[in-house]
C-alpha positions, 0 to 999 in steps of 0.5 A, spaced: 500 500 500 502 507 498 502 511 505 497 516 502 493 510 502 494 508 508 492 515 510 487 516 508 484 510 511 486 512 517 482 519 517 476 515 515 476 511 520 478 516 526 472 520 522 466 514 523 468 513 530 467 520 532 461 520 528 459 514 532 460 517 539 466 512 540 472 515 543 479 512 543 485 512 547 492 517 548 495 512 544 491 512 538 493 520 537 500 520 539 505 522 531 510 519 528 514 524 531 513 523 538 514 516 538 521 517 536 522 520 543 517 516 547 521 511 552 518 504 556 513 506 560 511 505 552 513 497 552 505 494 552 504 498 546 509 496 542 509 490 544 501 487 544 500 491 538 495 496 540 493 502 535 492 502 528 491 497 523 491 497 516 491 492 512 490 490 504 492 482 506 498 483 501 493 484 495 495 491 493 487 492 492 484 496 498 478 498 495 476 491 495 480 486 499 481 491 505 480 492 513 482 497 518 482 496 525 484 499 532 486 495 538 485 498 544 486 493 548 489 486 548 494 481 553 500 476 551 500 470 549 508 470 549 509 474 555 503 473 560 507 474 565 509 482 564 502 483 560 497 478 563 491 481 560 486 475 557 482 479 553 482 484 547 479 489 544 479 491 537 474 497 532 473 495 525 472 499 519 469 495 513 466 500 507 462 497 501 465 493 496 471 491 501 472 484 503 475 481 509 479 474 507 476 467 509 481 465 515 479 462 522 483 463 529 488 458 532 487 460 538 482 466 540 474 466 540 471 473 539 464 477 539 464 480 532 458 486 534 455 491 529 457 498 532 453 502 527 453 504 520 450 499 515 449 492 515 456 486 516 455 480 511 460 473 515 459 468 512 461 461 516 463 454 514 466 448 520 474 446 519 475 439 516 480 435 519 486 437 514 484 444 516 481 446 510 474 449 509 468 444 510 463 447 504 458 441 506 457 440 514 452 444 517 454 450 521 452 452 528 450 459 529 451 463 535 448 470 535 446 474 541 443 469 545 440 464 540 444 458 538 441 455 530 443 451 524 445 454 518 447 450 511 454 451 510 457 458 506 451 462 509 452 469 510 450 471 517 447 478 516 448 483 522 444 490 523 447 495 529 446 491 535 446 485 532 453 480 534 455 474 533 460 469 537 466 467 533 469 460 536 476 457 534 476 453 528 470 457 525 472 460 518 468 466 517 469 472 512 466 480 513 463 484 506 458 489 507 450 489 504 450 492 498 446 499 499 446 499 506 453 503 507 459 502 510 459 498 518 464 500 524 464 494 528 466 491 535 470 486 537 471 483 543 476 477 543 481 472 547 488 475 547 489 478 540 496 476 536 495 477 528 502 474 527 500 467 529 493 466 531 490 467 523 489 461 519 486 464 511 484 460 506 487 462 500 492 464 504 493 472 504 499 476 507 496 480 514 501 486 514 502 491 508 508 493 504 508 500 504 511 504 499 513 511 502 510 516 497 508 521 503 509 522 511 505 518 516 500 521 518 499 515 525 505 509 526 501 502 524 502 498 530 508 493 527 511 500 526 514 502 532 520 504 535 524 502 540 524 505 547 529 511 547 
């Protein structure tokens, strides 16, 4: 991605959530600039990746293969002892025509809920032995409380205030409905690791190459400096 994409991502989603009441933390508005000079008191930023996250999955089309995120809390699974948190908490932004890519988790159950906007489109299939996606077993559903059954590859359609629950193992995929706008969702999770925990299936990159064609208006969470 071009860091003007990235950019630009980034100010459209600090846009939907101050449209949407949804306040974020110091750390989100902290500059490049600033980092440079920010010591250890810093560490549990650095290092459980909490910030801003924009993605292309590697595909070089933002526009149709693309999420953006912010993790506003999260644990670690690699140094529970310093960061002992056992959850996490992330937004997402998803505009019409975006995709977010067939994967599941290794580890982490989470609660994707619809936050406000349009309506969230995630379409859910089982994991074979062989984890590889299961087009013929039946699925089975947990939204908001009730617990159904749906033929595998269905699309499971969340209007604000709508959730589902996520389980290890479930492969799932977000667009958006056609018409219905561009969705700021919620996330609440176990502890959040994008470097190990996905399992996508076509396997697809989680972090962008960037190409540097203007300064960066915020550090990515895989961004930061070292402690001075």
């Amino acid at each position: 991605m071009k860091r003007s994409e990235i950019n630009r991502a980034l100010r459209e989603l600090e846009a939907i959530c101050e449209k949407h009441h949804c306040y974020l933390p110091p750390f989100c508005h902290i500059t490049p600039e600033a980092w440079q000079n920010l010591g250890h008191e810093y560490d549990e930023v650095r290092d459980c990746m909490l910030g801003w996250d924009i993605t292309d999955y590697g595909m070089g089309d933002f526009d149709r293969f693309g999420f953006s995120l912010i993790t506003i809390r999260n644990g670690s699974r690699a140094m529970p002892d310093r960061y002992p948190k056992v959850y996490a908490e992330k937004l997402l932004y998803l505009k019409e025509g975006q995709y977010a890519p067939n994967h599941f988790h290794w580890y982490k159950t989470e609660d994707i809920i619809n936050r406000g906007g349009g309506n969230v489109l995630i379409r859910v299939h089982n994991r074979l032995p062989d984890d590889e996606v299961d087009r013929v077993s039946d699925v089975t559903v947990h939204t908001d409380g009730r617990t159904y059954t749906v033929p595998a590859g269905t699309q499971i359609r969340l209007t604000p205030g709508e959730s589902i629950y996520i389980p290890q193992y479930l492969y799932h995929d977000f667009e958006v409905e056609p018409g219905t706008g561009a969705v700021l969702l919620g996330e609440v999770s176990q502890c959040n690791d994008d470097n190990t925990d996905n399992r996508f299936n076509p396997p697809v990159g989680r972090f962008p190459a960037i190409e540097e064609d203007e300064p960066p208006y915020r550090l990515l969470c895989n961004e930061y400096p070292a402690a001075t």
